[in-house]
C-alpha positions in Angstrom: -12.5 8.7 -2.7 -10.7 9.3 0.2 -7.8 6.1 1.7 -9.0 4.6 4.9 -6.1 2.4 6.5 -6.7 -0.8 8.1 -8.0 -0.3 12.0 -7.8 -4.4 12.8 -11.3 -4.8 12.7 -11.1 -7.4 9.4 -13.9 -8.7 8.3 -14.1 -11.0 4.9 -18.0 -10.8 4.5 -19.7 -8.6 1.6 -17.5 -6.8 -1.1 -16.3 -4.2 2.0 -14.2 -5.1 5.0 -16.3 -3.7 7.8 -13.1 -1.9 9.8 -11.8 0.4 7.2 -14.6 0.0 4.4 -12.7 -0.4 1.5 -13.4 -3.1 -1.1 -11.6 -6.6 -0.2 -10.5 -6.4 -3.7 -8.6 -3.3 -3.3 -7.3 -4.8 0.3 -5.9 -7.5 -1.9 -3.9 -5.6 -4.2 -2.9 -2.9 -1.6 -0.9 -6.4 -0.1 0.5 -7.0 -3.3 2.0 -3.5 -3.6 3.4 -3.9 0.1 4.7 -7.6 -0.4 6.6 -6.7 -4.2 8.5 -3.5 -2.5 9.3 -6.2 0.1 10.2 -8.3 -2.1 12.7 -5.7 -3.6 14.3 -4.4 -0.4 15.2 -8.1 0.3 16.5 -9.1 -2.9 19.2 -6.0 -2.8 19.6 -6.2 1.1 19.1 -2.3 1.5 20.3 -1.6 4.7 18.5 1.3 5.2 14.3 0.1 4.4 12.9 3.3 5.6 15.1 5.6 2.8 13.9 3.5 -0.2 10.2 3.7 1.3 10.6 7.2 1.5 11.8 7.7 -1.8 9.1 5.5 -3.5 6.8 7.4 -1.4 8.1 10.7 -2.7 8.1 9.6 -6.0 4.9 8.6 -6.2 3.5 11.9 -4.7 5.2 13.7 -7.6 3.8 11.2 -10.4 0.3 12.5 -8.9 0.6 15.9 -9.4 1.5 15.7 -13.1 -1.2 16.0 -15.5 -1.9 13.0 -16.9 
């Protein structure tokens, strides 16, 4: 399955927001993903958002490509 990010065309009907067509379920817990790593820059006041967001972005890229 391929990712489609959100275009702001929400919709809350059906199991499938209507903009980006994934399932509000996944929507939901693509948020909770978002608002934890938030939660984590705040707590340790990085300075510097975008080098942690890289790095977890990194990291998970390279967790992918190992076997499981």
């Amino acid at each position: 399955m391929k990712f489609s990010p959100c275009n702001d065309q929400c919709s809350k009907e059906g199991t499938h927001c209507t903009g980006c067509g994934r399932l509000h379920s996944e929507i939901a817990s693509t948020k909770q993903i978002v608002q934890s790593a938030v939660a984590h820059i705040k707590l340790h006041e990085y300075d510097n958002p975008e080098e942690f967001v890289a790095a977890i972005s990194k990291s998970i890229l390279k967790k992918l490509q190992k076997p499981a």
